[in-house]
N, C-alpha and C positions, 0 to 999 in steps of 0.2 A: 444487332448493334451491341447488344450484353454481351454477344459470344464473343464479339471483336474486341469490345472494351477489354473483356478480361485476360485473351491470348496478349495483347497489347500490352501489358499491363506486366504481365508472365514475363514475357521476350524481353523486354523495354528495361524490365524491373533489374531480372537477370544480368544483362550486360551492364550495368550503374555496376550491379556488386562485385563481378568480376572483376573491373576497374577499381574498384574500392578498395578490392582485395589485394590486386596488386600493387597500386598506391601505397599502401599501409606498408607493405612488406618492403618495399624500396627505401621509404623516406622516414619509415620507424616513428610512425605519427602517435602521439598519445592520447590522450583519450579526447580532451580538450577537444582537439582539433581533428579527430574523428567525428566526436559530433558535429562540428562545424562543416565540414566534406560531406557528411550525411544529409544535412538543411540542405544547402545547398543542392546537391545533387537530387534529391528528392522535386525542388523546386522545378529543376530542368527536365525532369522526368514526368511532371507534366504540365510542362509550357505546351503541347497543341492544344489542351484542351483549357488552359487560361487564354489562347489567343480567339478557340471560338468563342469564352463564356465573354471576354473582352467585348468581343463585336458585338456582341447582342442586346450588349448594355448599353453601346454605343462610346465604348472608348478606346476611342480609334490609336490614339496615340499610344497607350498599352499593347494594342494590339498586335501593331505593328513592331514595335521593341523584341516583343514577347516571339513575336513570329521570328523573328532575325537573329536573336541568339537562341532560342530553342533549337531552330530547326539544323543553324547552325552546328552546336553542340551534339544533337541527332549526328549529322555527318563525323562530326570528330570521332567521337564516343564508337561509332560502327567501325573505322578504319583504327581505332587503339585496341580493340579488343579481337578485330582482325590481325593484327602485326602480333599482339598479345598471343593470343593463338597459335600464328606461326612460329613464335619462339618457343612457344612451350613442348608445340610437336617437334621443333629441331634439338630441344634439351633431352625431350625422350626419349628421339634415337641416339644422343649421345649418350647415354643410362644406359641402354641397354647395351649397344655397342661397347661400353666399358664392363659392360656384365658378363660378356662372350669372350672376354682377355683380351681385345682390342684396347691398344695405349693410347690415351685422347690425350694431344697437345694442351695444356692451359690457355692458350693461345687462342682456341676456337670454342672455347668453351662462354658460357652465357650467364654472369651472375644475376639474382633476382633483382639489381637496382640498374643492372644498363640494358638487362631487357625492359623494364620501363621505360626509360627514357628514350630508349631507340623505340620504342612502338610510339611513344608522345610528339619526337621529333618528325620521322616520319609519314605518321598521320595528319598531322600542319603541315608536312610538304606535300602530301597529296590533295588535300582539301583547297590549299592554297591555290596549286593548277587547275581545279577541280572550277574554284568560281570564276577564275578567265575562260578557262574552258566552254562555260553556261553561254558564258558572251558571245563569244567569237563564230558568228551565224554563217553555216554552210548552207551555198547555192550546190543541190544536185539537179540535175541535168538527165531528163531521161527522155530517149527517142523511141517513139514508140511510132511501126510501119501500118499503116490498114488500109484496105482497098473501100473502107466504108466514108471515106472525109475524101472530100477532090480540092479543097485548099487547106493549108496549115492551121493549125490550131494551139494555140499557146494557154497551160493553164496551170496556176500557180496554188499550191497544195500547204496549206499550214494546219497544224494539227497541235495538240495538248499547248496549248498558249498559257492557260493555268490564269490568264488576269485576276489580278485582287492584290493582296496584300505588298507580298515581293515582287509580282509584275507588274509593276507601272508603268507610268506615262515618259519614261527614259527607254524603258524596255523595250515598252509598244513601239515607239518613234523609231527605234531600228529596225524594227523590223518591217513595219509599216516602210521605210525608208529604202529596203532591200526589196522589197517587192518589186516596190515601184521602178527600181531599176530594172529591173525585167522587161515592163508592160505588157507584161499578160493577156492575151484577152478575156480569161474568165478567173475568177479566185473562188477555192473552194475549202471550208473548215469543217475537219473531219473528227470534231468534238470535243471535247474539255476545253470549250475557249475558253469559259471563265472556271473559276476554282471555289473554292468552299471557303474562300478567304476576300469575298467580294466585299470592298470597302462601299460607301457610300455616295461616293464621286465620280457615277455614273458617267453622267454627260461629259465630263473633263475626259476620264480614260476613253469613250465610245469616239471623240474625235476626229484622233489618226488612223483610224483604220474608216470612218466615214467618208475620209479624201480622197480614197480611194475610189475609181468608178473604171471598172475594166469594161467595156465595149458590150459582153457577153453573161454580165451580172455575177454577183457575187452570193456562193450557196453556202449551207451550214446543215450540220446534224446536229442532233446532241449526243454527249458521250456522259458517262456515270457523274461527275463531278456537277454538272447544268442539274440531274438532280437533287443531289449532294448542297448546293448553295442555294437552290430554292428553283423548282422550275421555272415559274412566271418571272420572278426576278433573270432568271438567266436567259429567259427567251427574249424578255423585254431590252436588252441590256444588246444582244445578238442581233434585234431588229435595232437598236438606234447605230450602230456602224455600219449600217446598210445594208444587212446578209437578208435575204430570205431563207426560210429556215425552212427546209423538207422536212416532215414528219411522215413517214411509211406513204410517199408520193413521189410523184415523177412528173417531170416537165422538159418541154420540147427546148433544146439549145441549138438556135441556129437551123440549118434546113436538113441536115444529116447525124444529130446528136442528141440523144435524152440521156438524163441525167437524174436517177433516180435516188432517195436518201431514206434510211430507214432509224427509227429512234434505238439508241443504248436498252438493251435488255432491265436499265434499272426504271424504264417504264411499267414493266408489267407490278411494280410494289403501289401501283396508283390504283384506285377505281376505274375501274372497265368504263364505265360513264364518262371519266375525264380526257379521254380520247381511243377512238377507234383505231383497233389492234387488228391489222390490212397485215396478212400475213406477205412476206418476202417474196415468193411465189408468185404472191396474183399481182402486188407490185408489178415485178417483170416481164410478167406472162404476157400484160398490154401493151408490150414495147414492139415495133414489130422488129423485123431479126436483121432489115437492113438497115438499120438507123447504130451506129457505136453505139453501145450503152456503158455508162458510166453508172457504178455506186458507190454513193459516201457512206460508208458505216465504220462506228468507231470500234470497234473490237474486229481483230483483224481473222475472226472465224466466218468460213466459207461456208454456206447452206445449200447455194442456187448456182454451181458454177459453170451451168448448163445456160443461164440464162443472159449471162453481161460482158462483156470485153472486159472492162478494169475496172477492179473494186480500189476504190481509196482508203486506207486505214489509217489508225493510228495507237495509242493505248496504253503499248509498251515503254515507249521511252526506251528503246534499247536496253531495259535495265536503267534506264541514267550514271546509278554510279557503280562500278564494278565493285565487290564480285556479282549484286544483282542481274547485272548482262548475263552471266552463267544460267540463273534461273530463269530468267525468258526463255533462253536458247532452250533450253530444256524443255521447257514445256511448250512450247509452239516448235516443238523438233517432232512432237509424237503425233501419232497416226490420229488425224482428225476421225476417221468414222465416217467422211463425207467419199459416197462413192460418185464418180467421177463416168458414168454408163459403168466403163470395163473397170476403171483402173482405182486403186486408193489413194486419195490427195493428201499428201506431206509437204508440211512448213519447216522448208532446211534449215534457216535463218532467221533471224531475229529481227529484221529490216531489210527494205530493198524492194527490188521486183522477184518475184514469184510468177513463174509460170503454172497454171493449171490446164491438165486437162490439153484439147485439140485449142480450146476458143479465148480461153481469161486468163486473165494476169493478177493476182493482188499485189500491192503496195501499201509497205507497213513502213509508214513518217517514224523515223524520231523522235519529234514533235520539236516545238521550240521555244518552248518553256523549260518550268522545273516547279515538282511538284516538291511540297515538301523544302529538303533541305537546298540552297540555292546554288546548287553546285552539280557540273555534270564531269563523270570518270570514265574516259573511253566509251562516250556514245555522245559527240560534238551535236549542238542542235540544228535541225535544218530546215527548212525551205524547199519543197520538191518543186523543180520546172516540168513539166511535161510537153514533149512537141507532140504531138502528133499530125502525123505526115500522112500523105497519099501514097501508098505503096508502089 
């Protein structure tokens, strides 16, 4: 946590100055009001960590402010010093392009005060679409064929929820709301319900998702953030909306389906004593081979794909806001190291279904929250359906 405090800290610190820097050189601020741009910005630089010292105090109403223009200004600040960025490498190639004897128009050229302003307008109009965007809940739809289920199966997949601070009881109610229009017969949460910003109105937010009662029971894992806000409070929190919560176990659904769940890797920073560490493996290994098997696990890395039909993930968020999608793609593009009998298993994409292998499938949610800043850029939140059908 020191090593992250202080990279945070580096990164976080950096883009404030760069901004500062251009700020200044645009609008020829004097000293006055450079201090004043300085407090300020200092302030916002670290509102996450006023909003967790807020909660612990118990002032909620702090908190919550504190959460919603910090996190906000996070989103701004990332997309001005993005566009910031991009102007500065289009001025370079105009430099140098004028260095080679090429005649640059004045006409396309970039003064230091309207690249400011175009990266400042800009990033409010990205940011702007950005928190409709959060809102506007996609139903996806996936048919999946198997000779192992001889009636249909409907089951509804919500993932990174993030409930606390920004997601409330407005939030939940849609989605909860979207669900239901489905009817499902089983719902399943593939970790980070709750976030590291869980308020203290437990039983009010647990509600709308408790009304919910699908036919085939409603399951959960945990993902890094369940430990991140407190285990017991998160599990506690997970059991009052009705989920049973799989920890490294499996349970019979129906007469042709198990469905096994294994806990986020930020299990292993507990004592060994506070729960048994059932490796993935023998998990699966007691499933027998004609029953579908189903796992929920929240990081969308494959171990055992020898052993399940379809892994449910979640984690990524797509990136949530772009250019972050880049970095996902990236790093779940490369060669897991997980051999597959013959073949090496690659994640081409950043969401969706994923074929592995002769036998499984994973699926990496969206998710359909927001973590952090409240705003999603080209990665819409969703809701997964899954049929599955008798082949």
């Amino acid at each position: 946590m020191k090593l992250f405090f202080l990279v945070f800290i580096f990164i976080y610190g950096s883009m404030h100055f760069y901004a500062m820097s251009a700020a200044e050189t645009a609008l020829n601020l004097k000293l006055t009001n450079r201090l004043i741009s300085a407090i300020f910005m200092l302030i916002l630089m670290f509102a996450p960590f006023i909003v967790r010292l807020s909660e612990k105090t118990g002032h909620q109403t702090l908190a919550l402010a504190a959460a919603y223009v910090g996190y906000s200004w996070m989103a701004l600040l990332l997309y001005v010093v993005f566009f910031l960025l991009s102007f500065d490498i289009y001025r370079l190639v105009l430099y140098f392009t004028g260095k080679a004897g090429c005649p640059i128009p004045d006409l396309i050229k970039l003064s230091a005060g309207l690249r400011f302003y175009l990266a400042v307008i800009c990033s409010a109009c990205v940011c702007a679409y950005g928190y409709f965007e959060a809102r506007a809940i996609r139903i996806d739809h996936i048919v999946i064929k198997t000779d192992k289920v001889a009636t249909p199966v409907k089951i509804a997949q919500v993932s990174d929820v993030h409930i606390g601070l920004i997601i409330g009881q407005k939030r939940i109610k849609a989605i909860v709301e979207a669900i239901a229009r489905e009817a499902p017969d089983m719902l399943v949460s593939t970790g980070d319900f709750v976030d590291g910003q869980l308020d203290g109105s437990s039983e009010g937010l647990a509600g709308s998702f408790a009304s919910l009662h699908p036919p085939l029971g409603k399951y959960a894992v945990t993902g890094n953030h369940e430990f991140y806000a407190g285990l017991n409070q998160s599990l506690e929190f997970t059991a009052l909306c009705g989920f049973k919560i799989l920890r490294n176990e499996a349970v019979n659904i129906a007469e042709n389906i198990a469905l096994a769940g294994v806990d986020d890797p930020e299990v292993n920073r507990l004592p060994q004593e506070a729960m048994p560490r059932l490796q993935e493996k023998e998990i699966l290994k007691g499933i027998p081979d004609d029953k579908l098997t189903i796992l929920l696990k929240h990081r969308p890395d494959i171990s055992e794909a020898g052993l399940f039909d379809l892994q449910l993930s979640g984690h990524t968020h797509k990136g949530q806001i772009f250019p972050f999608s880049v970095i996902t793609w990236l790093y779940y593009s490369k060669q897991t190291g997980i051999r597959d009998f013959t073949t090496w298993v690659y994640i081409p994409n950043r969401s969706g279904l994923v074929k592995i292998g002769q036998r499984a499938a994973l699926y990496i949610n969206r998710g359909v929250g927001t973590w952090g800043p409240p705003i999603r850029v080209l990665s819409p939140p969703e809701i997964a359906i899954f049929e599955i059908i008798p082949k």
